[in-house]
ROVOKE-78511 format. One line per field, with one value per residue (C-alpha): residue number from 1; residue in one letter; chain; x, z, y. Coordinates in steps of 0.001 Angstrom, whole numbers, plus 500000, padded with zeros to 6 digits. Example, Ala and Ser with C-alpha at 12.3 -4.5 7.8 and 13.67 -1.06 7.14 Angstrom:
k: 1,2
r: A,S
c: A,A
east: 512300,513670
up: 507800,507140
north: 495500,498940
***
This chain:
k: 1,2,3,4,5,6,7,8,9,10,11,12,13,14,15,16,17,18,19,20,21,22,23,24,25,26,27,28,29,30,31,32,33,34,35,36,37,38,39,40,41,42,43,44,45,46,47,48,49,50,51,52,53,54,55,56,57,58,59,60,61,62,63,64,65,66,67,68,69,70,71,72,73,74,75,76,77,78,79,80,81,82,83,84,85,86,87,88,89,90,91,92,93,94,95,96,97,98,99,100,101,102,103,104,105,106,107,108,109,110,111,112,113,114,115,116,117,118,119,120,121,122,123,124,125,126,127,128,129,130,131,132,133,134,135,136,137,138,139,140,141,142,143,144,145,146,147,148,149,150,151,152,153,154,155,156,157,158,159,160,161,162,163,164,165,166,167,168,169,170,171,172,173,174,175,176,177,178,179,180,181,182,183,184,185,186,187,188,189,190,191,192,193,194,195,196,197,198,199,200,201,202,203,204,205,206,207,208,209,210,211,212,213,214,215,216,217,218,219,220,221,222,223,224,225,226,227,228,229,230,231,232,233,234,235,236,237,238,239,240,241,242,243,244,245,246,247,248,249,250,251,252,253,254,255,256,257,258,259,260,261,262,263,264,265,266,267,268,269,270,271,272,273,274,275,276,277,278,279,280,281,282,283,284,285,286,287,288,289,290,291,292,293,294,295,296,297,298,299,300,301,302,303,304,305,306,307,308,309,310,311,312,313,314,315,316,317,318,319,320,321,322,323,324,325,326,327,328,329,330,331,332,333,334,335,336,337,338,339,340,341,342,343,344,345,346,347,348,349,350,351,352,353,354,355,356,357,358,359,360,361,362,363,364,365,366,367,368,369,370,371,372,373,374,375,376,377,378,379,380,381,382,383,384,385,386,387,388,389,390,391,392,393,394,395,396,397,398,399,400,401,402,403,404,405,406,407,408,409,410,411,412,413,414,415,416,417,418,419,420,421,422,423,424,425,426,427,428,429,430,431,432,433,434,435,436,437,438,439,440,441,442,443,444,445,446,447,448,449,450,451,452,453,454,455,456,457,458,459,460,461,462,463,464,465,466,467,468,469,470,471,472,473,474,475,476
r: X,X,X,X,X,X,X,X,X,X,X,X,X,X,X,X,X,X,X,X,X,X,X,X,X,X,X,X,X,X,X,X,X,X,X,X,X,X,X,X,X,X,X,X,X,X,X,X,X,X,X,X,X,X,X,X,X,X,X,X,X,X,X,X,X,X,X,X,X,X,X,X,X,X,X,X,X,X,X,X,X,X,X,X,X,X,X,X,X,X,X,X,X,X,X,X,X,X,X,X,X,X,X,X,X,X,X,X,X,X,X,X,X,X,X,X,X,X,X,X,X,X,X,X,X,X,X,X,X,X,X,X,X,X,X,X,X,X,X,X,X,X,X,X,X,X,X,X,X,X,X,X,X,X,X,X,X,X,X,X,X,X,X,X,X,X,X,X,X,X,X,X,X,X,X,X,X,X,X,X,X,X,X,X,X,X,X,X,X,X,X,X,X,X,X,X,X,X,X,X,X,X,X,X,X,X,X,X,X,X,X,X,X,X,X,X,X,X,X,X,X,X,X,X,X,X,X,X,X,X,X,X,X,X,X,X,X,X,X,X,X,X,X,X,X,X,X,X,X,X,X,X,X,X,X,X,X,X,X,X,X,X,X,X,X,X,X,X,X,X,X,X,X,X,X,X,X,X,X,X,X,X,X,X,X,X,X,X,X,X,X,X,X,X,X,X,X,X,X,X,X,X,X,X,X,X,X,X,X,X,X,X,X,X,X,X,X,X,X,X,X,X,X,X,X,X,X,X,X,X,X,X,X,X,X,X,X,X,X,X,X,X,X,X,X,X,X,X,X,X,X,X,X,X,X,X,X,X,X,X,X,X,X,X,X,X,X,X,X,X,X,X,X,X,X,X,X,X,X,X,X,X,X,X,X,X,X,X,X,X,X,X,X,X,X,X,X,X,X,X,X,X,X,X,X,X,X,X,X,X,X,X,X,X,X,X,X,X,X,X,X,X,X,X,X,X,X,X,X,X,X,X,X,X,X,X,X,X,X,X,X,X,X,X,X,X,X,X,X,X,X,X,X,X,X,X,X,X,X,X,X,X,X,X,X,X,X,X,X,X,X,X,X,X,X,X
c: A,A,A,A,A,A,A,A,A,A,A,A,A,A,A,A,A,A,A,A,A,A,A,A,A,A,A,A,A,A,A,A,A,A,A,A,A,A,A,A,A,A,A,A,A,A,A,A,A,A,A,A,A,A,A,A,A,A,A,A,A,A,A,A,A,A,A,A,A,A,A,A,A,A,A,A,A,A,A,A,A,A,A,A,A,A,A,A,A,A,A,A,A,A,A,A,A,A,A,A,A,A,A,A,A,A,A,A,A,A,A,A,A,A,A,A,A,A,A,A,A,A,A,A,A,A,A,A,A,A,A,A,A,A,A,A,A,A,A,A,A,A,A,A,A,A,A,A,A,A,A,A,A,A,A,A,A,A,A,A,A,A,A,A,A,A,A,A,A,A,A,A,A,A,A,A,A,A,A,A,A,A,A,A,A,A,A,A,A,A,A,A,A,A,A,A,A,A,A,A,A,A,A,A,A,A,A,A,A,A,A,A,A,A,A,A,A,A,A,A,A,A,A,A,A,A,A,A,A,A,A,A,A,A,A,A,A,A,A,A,A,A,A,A,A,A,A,A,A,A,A,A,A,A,A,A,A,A,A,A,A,A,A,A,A,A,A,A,A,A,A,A,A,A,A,A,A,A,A,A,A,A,A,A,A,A,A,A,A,A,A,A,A,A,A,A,A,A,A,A,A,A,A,A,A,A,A,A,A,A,A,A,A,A,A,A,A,A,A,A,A,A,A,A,A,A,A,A,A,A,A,A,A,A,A,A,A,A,A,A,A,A,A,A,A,A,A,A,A,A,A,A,A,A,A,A,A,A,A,A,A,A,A,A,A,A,A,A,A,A,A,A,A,A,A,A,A,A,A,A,A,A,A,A,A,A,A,A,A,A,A,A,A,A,A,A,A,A,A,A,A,A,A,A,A,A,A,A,A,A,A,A,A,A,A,A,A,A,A,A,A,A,A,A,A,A,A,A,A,A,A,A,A,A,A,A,A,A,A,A,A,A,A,A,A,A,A,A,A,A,A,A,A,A,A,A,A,A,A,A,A,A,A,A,A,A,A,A,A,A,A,A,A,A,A,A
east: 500000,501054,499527,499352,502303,499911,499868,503644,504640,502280,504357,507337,507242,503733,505018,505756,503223,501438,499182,498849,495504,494637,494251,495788,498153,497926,500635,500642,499311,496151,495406,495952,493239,490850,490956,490786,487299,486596,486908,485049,481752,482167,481427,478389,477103,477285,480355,481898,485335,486023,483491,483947,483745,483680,484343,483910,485793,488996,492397,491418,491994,488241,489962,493204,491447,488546,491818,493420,490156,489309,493292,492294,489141,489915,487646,488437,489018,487621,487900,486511,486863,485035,484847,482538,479364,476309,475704,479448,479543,475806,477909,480679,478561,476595,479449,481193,478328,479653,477235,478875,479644,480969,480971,481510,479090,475516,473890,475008,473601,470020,471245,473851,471859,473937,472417,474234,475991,478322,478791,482119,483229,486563,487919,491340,490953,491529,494016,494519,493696,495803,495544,493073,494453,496441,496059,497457,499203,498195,494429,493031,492851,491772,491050,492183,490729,492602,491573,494412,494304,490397,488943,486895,488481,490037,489699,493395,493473,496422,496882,498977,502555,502421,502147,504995,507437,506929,507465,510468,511592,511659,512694,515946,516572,514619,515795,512472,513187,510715,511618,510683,507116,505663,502944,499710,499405,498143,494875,494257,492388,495271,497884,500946,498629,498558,502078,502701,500510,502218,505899,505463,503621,506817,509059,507016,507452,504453,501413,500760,496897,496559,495386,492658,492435,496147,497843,500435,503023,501593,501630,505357,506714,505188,505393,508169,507389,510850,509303,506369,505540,504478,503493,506065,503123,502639,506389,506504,503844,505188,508987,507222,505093,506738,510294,511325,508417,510201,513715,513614,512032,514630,513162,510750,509612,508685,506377,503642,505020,508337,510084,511808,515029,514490,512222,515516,517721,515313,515083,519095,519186,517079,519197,515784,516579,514380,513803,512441,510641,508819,505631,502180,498888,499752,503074,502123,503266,507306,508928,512340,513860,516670,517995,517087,518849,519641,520436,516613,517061,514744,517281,517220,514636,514012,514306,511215,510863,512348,512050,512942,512371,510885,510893,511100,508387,508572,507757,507600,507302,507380,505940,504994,503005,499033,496851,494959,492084,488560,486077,482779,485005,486697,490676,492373,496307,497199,500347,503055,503916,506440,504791,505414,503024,502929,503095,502906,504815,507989,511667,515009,517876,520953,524623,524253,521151,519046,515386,514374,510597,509695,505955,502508,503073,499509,499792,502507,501657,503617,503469,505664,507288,508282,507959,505941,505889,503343,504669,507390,505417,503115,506653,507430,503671,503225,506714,504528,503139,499790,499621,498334,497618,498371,497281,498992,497069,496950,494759,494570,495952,496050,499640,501594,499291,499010,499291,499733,497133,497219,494439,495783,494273,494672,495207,496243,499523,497918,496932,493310,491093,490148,492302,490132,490042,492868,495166,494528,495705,498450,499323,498691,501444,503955,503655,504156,507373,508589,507925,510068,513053,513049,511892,511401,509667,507189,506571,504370,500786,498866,495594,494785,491415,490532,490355,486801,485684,483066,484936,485931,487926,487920,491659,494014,495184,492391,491467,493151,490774,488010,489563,490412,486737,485434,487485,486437,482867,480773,479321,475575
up: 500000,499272,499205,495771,493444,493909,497775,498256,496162,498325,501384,499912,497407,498869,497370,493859,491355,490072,487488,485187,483603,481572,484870,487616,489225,491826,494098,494621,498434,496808,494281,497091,499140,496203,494982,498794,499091,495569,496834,499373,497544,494946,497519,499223,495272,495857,493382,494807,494659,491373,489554,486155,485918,482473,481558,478207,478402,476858,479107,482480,486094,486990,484867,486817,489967,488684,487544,491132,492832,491011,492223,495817,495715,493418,490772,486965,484984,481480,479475,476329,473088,472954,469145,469666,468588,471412,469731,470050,473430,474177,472587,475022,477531,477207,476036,479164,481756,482589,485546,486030,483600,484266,481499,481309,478087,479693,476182,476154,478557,477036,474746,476804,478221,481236,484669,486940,485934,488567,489802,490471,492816,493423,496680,497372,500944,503820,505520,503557,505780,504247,507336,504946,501755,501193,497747,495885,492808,491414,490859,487658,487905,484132,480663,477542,474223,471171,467868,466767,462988,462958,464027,466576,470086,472478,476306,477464,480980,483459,487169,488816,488961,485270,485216,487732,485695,483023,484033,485835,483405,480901,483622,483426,479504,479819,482929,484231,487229,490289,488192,485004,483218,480714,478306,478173,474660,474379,475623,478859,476779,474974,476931,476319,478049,481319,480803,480993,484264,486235,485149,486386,489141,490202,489374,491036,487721,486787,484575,481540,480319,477143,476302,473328,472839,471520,468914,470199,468290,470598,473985,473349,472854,475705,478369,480211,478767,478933,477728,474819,473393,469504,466510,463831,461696,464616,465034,461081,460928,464372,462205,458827,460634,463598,464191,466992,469004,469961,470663,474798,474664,476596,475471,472558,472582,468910,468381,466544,463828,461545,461494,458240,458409,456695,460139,462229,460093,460636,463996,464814,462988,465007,467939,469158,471774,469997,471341,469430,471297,470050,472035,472467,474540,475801,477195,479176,476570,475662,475299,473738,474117,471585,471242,467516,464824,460908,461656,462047,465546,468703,470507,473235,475802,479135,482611,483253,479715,477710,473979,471880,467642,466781,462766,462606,464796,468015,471406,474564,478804,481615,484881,481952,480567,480673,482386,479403,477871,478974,477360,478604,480218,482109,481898,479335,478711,475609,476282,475395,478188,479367,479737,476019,474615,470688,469161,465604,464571,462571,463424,462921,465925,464306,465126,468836,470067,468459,468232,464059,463112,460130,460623,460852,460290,459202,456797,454762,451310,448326,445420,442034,444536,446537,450641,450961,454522,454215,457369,455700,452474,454963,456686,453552,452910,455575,455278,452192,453877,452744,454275,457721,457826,455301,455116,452317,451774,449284,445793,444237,440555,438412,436863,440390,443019,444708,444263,446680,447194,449445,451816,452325,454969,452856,454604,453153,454159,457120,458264,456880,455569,452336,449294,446052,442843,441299,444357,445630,442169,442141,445763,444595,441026,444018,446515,443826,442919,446968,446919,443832,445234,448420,448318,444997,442006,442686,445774,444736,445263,441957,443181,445898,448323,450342,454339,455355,458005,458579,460629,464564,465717,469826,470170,469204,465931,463320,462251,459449,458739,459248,457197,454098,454174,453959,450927,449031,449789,446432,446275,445463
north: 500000,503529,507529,508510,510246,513183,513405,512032,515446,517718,516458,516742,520129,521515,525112,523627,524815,521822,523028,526668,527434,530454,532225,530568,528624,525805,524347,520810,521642,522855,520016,517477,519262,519343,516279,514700,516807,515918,512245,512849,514654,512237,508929,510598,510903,506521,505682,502546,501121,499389,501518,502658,506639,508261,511813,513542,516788,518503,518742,520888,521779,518954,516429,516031,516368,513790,511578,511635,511449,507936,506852,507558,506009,503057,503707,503322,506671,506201,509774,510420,512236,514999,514118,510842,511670,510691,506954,506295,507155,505466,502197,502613,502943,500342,497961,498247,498711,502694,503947,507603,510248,513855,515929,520184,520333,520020,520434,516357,515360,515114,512405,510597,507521,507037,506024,509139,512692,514044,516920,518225,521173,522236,524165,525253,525751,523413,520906,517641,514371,511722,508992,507129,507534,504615,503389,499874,500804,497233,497682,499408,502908,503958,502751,504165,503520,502715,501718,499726,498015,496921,499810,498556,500789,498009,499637,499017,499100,500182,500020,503018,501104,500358,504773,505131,502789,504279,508209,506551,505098,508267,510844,508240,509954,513280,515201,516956,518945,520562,523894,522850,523109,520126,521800,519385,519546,515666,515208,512886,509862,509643,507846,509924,511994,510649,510443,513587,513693,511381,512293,515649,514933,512677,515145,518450,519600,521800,521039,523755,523560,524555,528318,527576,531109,531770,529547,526742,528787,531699,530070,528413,531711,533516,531275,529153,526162,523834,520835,519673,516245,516685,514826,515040,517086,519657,519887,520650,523204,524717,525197,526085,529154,530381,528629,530628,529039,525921,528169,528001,524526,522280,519211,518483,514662,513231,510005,508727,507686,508043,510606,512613,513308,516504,517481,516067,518641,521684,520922,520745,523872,525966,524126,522086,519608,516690,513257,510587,508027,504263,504073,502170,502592,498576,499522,502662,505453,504895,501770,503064,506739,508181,511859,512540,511343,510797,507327,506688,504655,505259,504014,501014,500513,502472,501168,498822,497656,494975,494296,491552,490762,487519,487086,491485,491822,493492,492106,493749,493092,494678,496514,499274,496511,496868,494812,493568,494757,495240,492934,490922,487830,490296,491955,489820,490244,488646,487282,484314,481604,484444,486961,488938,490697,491492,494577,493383,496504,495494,496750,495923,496661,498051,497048,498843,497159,500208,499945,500855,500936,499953,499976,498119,494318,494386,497271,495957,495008,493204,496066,494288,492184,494601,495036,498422,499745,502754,504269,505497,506992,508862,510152,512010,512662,514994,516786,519205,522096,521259,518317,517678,513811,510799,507392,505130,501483,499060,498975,495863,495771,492671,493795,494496,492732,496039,499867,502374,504639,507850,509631,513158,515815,518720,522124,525514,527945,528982,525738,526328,523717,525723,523900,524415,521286,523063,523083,519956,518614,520577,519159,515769,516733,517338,514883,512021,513972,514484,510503,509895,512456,510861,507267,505218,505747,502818,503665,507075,506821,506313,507366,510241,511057,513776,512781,511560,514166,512338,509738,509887,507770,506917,508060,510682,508694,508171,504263,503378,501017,503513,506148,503521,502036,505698,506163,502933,502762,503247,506313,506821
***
């Protein structure tokens, strides 16, 4: 048994600032007092221990307490997209028996069939009581959804050590210091996320909420933000606009996908201390942890993690290592006889034991005989200014067994979705060149689409499979 990260800090730094909002700042002795009376409202409102509690909100001050609050109590935090329309949620809901929902958007709640809404009130003053407040760190404390390759969202569940190994674990490669401050800029159902959470709340590092009213460009550069976790795409756009942005950032963590070494360049030469990092929902955010590079590595794998190739595909265990997933037998952990758990992404380790991605063993296709890894198509896809996302997949052809085919997010200059029939072909004429300068000449796409809005996905990454049946469905 054990008091929470959250409460061990407030002993320890109480004076530390734990979280910046728009307005306000709060020291981790005021965030351990409102999320013990939080707690405490929260029981008399009947939630009992092992209860699933949802919450449909964006990143703010009620979420992290509501987070904490489940920890102490030892119910299951389960947040939500805000992007899930009602029957999605209503699914969810009913697919894993959710009782309690708090959500900040009452104009929801009308067609949200869930059995209670809660209430949430915050107060900053009193004395926090932590004589009951002993916690195990090896019962679930949340879910997070993630579509992986079928589209369907898996609910991945975690217990509080797998969290604390894992912020470990990277504070052992990213120094994060009481005086430093980690923007939120991932939401909390995503689980790099919660990383974020937990590793500063180890460190008394201090929380930055995003300020929706001023660009991220705007709030880098006038605020003392020393570290950021981005998307290579948001890292891109953030160099391509406003450069000087990411100048005092001490550390900027890369993932989600591969990276071009054309970013890696731009980045070392606006001096950008850049991490690149191989992650996954399953193993509690990262798995391996590299400075950035031209070599293409992500380097070997933290404390608390261990990794291993069987026929190119990667394997992974751990105390980072999920408990399983959620389904109606129960938590399942689909494991070996030892305890590994496949991540059916292929990789390669170089001559020092360095972890290489080369991407989806389920997306690979066979295109003239040729191994295609889309991954690293949609790496050079989304270095073209107009281009926020890309998703390369397979058309069948009866001369080369397959084509490539891309999905491109179009976006203007300004990072505008406003691209007219003319521009978006003359995107498309330049892409297929990028992919012929930088890759190979059958590896261009040899058909384009225009992103599906029309599809949410459950996670922070949109379903590939989602997104390529949108594309291929017959139109009427």
């Amino acid at each position: 048994m054990m008091i929470s990260p959250l409460h061990q800090t407030a002993l320890t730094a109480p004076d530390a600032v734990a979280i910046e909002d728009v307005s306000n700042k709060y020291t981790y002795a005021q965030l351990s007092v409102m999320v013990i009376q939080l707690t405490q409202s929260l029981q008399k409102q009947g939630i009992h221990a092992g209860d699933i509690v949802a919450c449909l909100s964006h990143n703010n001050l009620q979420m992290i307490c509501l987070y904490w609050a489940c920890i102490d109590a030892g119910w299951v935090f389960l947040p939500l997209s805000p992007r899930l329309s009602n029957q999605q949620i209503n699914q969810l809901i009913d697919t894993y028996q959710v009782n309690w929902l708090w959500t900040d958007n009452p104009s929801r709640q009308a067609d949200i069939a869930v059995s209670h809404y809660l209430t949430l009130s915050l107060y900053t003053q009193g004395i926090a009581d932590l004589s009951a407040a002993k916690i195990s760190p090896h019962v679930a404390s949340n879910i997070i959804l993630t579509s992986g390759s079928s589209g369907t969202p898996k609910a991945a569940v975690h217990c509080l050590l797998n969290h604390i190994a894992s912020a470990q674990g990277a504070a052992s490669y990213i120094p994060l210091r009481s005086n430093n401050a980690w923007l939120l800029s991932l939401p909390l159902f995503h689980i790099g996320g919660l990383a974020i959470l937990h590793r500063c709340t180890l460190a008394a590092a201090r929380i930055v909420l995003r300020d929706m009213a001023k660009s991220l460009a705007e709030q880098l550069q006038q605020s003392t933000i020393s570290h950021v976790s981005l998307v290579p795409t948001q890292a891109l756009q953030l160099l391509t606009l406003q450069p000087q942005a990411l100048t005092h950032v001490k550390a900027l963590l890369l993932g989600g996908g591969m990276i071009e070494p054309q970013l890696i360049n731009t980045l070392n030469a606006h001096h950008v201390k850049t991490y690149t990092s191989y992650g996954m929902t399953e193993m509690s955010s990262q798995i391996t942890t590299a400075k950035a590079n031209l070599s293409g590595h992500h380097g070997r794998p933290l404390p608390a993690r261990q990794l291993k190739l069987v026929d190119g595909v990667i394997w992974v265990k751990g105390e980072c290592l999920f408990m399983g997933y959620l389904t109606p037998q129960g938590v399942l952990l689909p494991v070996d006889e030892q305890g590994w758990f496949c991540t059916q992404d292929k990789g390669l380790l170089n001559e020092k034991g360095q972890l290489m991605i080369l991407g989806r063993a389920d997306n690979m296709f066979i295109c003239g005989g040729e191994n295609l890894h889309p991954e690293q198509i949609e790496a050079a896809l989304i270095t073209h200014p107009n281009v926020a996302q890309a998703i390369v997949f397979a058309m069948p052809d009866h001369v080369f067994g397959n084509l490539p085919a891309a999905i491109i997010d179009y976006i203007d200059d300004n990072g505008a979705e406003q691209l007219n029939t003319e521009a978006i072909n003359q995107v498309n004429t330049q892409l297929s060149e990028l992919i012929e300068l930088k890759l190979a000449r059958f590896m261009r796409p040899r058909q384009y689409f225009s992103w599906p809005k029309q599809v949410v996905s459950s996670g922070i990454k949109a379903s590939r499979k989602l997104i390529i049946d949108a594309v291929q469905q017959p139109r009427a």
